[in-house]
N, C-alpha and C positions, 0 to 999 in steps of 0.2 A: 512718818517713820523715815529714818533717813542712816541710809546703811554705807560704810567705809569699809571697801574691799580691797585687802591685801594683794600682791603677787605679782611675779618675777618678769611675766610673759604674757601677751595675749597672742604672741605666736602660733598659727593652727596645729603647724606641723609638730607642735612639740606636745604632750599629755595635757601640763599642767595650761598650758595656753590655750588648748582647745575648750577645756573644761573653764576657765577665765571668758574667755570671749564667749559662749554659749549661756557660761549663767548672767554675765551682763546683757546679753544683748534679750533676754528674757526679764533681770530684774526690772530693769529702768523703767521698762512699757508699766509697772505695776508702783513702785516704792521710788522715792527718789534714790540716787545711790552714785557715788562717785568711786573709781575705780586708781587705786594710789600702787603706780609701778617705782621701779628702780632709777633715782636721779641720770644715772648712765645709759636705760635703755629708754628708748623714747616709743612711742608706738607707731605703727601705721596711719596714714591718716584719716579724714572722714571717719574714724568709731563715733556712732550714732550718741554715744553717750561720756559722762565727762569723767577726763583722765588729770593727773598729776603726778608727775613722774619727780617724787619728793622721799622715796623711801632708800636706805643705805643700799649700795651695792649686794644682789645677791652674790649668798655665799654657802658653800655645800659645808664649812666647818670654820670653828674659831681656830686659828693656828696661831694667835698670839691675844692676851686681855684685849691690848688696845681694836683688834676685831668686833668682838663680842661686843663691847662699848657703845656702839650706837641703839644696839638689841634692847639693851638695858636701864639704860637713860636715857629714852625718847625725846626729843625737844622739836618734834613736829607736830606741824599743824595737819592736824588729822581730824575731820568732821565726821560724824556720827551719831546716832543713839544706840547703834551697834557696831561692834568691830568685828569682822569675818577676815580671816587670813585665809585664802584659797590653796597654801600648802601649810603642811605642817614646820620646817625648816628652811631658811632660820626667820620668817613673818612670823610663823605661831608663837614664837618667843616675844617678838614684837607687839604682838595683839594682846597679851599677859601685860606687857609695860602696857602701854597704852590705857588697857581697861585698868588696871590698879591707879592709873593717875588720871581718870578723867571718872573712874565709879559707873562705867558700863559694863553689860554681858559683853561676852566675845564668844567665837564660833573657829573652829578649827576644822578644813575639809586634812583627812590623812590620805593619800594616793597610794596605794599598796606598798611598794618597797620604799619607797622614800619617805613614807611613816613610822618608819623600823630602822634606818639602815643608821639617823643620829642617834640613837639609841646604844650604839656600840660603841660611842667613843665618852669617856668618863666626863669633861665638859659639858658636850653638848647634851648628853643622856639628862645630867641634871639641872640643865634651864631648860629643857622639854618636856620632862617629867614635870613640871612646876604646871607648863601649861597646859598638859595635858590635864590634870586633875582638876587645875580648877575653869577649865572652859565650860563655857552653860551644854556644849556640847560638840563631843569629837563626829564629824560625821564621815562612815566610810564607806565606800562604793564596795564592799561585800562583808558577810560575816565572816570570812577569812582574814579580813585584815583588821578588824576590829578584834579578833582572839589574837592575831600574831603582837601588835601594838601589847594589848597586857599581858603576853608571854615574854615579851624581852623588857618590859617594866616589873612583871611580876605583881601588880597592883592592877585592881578595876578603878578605869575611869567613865565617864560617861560615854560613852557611843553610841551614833542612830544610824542604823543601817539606812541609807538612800541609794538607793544603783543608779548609777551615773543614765543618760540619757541622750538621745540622738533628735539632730535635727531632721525630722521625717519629711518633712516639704522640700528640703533640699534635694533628697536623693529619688521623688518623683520627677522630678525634672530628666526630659528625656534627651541623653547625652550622643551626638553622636561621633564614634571614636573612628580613625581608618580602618578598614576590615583586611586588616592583619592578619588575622588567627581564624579569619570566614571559615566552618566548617570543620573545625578542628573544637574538641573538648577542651574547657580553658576551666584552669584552678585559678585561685586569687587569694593572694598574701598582702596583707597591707601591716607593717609597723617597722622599726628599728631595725636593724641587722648586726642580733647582738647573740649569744647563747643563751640568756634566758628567754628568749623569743622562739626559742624551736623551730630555726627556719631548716635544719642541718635533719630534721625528723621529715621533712615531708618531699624532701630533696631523696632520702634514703627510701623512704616510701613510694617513690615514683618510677623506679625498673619496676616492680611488680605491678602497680597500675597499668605500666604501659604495655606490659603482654596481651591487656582487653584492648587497650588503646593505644595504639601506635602515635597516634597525629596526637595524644595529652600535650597540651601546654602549661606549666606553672610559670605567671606572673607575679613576678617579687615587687613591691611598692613601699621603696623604702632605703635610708641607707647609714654606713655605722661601722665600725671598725672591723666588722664580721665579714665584711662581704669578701675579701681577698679569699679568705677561709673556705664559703662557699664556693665562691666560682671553682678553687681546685676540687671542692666535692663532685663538682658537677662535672667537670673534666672525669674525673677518676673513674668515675661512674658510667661514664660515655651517654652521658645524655644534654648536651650540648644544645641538639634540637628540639627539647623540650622542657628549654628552662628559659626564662628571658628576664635578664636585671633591668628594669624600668627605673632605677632612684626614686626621687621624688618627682611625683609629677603635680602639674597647677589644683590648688583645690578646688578650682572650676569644673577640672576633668575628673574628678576621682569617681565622680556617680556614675560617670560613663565603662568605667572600670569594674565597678560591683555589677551594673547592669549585662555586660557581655558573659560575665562569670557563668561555670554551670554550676560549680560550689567554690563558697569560700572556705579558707584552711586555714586555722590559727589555731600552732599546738607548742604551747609555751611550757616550760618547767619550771619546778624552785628549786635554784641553787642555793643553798642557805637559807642565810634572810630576805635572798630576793625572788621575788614572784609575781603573777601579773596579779594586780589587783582587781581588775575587772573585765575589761576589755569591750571597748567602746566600738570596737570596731565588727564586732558581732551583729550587734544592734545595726550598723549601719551598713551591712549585709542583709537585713532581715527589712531594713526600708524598705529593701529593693526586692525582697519577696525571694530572696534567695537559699538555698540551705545549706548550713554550715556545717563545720566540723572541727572540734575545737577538745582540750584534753582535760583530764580531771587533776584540775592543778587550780591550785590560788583559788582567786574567786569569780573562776570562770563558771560553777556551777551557777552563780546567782547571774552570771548572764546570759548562759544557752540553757534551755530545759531538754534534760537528755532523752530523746523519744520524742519531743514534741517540735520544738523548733531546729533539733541538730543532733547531732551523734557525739557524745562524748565518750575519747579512749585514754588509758593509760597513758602517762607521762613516758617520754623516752620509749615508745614501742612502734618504729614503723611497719609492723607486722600489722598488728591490728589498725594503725592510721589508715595504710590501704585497704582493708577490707571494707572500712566505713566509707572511703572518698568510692570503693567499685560498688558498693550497698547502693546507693544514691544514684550512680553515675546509670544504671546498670534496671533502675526502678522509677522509671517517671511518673509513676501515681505514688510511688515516696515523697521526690523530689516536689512536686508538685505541693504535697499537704506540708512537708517544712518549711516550704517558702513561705506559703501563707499565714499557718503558724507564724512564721518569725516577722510577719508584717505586721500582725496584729499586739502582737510585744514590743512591737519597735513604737508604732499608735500607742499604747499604753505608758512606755517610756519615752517621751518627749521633753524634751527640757522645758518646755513652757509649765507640763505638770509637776516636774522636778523642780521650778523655783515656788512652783503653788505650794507645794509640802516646806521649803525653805521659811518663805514667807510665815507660815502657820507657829512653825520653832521658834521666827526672830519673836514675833508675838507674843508665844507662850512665856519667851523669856523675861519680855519687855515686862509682862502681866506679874509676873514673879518678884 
């Protein structure tokens, strides 16, 4: 079986790239499979497995026909018995040409907002629409996003629920970071710094934390048009010495990051049509045996189990964020059974099992 896989990036630092690099670097040990990026973006080097950077410039919308034109009229050389597009926009439309001219199944992964958000533009709505329906299957990293997709189509298409998954071996690796923060209670934020990221909720949440704890640190890991925004929250607020902007750091070091943690915090909302879709970074919190605390929003329920591996609060409430991060902070025979909980979840969601259930699908379809 020999599988052609779509997409823009195998970038870590970006969603859709970490989710690219994780499921190749699992398919290939299994299926043959070659990974077709963007003729403009080339990859990094040494990827253990084979690329071709032969696909039209990523593009977040058609702004004129001659755009959409390559989408539609494929005249590449794309090997396969299946075609997987690892976003939905604008490859999923490509993987629809493609299988219509070559008479394969195709596979479309949807990534929470970015599987909704062509949806609102009349163009792109209706050559997305085309592939979502007849793909052998839409796959989406929660049942939130798989009901959002056929609420702004308004039609059922196929969807399989797969929650996305962590590389658990990475994050036992034992990192060791300068002891900075020795002795002091440390929170930990890893993603974007954006408003649907809710980094502005735990910022708000942290004077009342810090009346138990003085020495609290929040480590931000990440960065994005927002952060101007925050740093004046952090000002306003006067807690200056209990916040620290880290950007991006090497993804050599980030285990070492989850590991110092006493909890991790990720408390995102939906604005509209956007929302997290899953949140990978939960999982890779729960590597490291840590307990989280994350909110009931998107489709974070299908990545933290509330009471078992973390505490999920209200969206927009850092009244109640704080009481869960001093719950935790405040109960280390809590602490203690979340982490472990969320170790044994993270073991269960590995991406090595998340391409064994892949593989099973391409199969089903082949068989069809």
């Amino acid at each position: 079986m020999k599988i052609a896989l779509l997409s823009p990036t195998v970038e870590p630092f970006q969603g859709w790239g970490r989710y690219t690099l994780e499921v190749c670097k699992q398919l290939w040990k299994k299926v043959h499979i070659t990974l077709y990026l963007p003729e403009n973006n080339p990859p990094p080097e040494n990827l253990p497995f084979p690329v071709e950077c032969v696909l039209p410039p990523f593009k977040k919308d058609f702004s004129s026909p001659e755009s959409e034109k390559p989408f539609l009229s494929p005249v590449l050389k794309v090997e396969g018995d299946i075609i997987h597009s690892l976003v939905s926009f604008p490859y999923g439309i490509l993987a629809f040409s493609l299988s219509k001219k070559k008479n394969i199944p195709y596979f479309i992964t949807a990534h929470g907002t970015y599987g909704v958000k062509p949806l609102l533009k009349r163009k792109e709505r209706y050559l997305l629409e085309n592939a979502y329906l007849n793909a052998s299957r839409v796959l989406v990293p929660s049942h939130f996003t798989g009901r959002m997709i056929e609420k702004f189509l308004r039609k059922e298409i196929r969807w399989e629920f797969l929650p996305n998954g962590v590389d658990y071996e990475k994050f036992q690796k034992k990192i060791v970071l300068p002891s900075k923060w020795k002795g002091r209670k440390v929170l930990l934020n890893v993603g974007e710094l954006k408003p649907r990221k809710g980094q502005d909720i735990i910022i708000k949440a942290l004077p009342i934390v810090k009346k138990y704890f003085p020495e609290i640190i929040l480590l931000l890991i990440g960065k994005d048009s927002w952060e101007g925004y925050l740093q004046k929250l952090v000002k306003k607020l006067r807690i200056e010495e209990n916040v620290a902007f880290l950007g991006r750091v090497p993804e050599e070091e980030l285990p070492g990051y989850y590991q110092i943690a006493d909890v991790f915090i990720h408390t995102p909302r939906k604005i509209g049509w956007k929302f997290e879709g899953f949140g990978i970074v939960y999982l890779e919190a729960g590597a490291c045996g840590k307990p989280v605390v994350g909110s009931r929003s998107g489709g974070v329920e299908d990545a933290v189990i509330d009471g078992v591996t973390g505490i999920l609060v209200p969206e927009n409430n850092p009244s109640a964020t704080a009481r869960a991060i001093l719950k935790i902070l405040k109960d280390p025979t809590l602490s203690k059974k979340l982490g472990e909980e969320g170790r044994k979840r993270a073991k269960e969601l590995s991406w090595e099992r998340y391409c064994e259930k892949l593989i099973h699908l391409y199969n089903h379809s082949l068989n069809r």
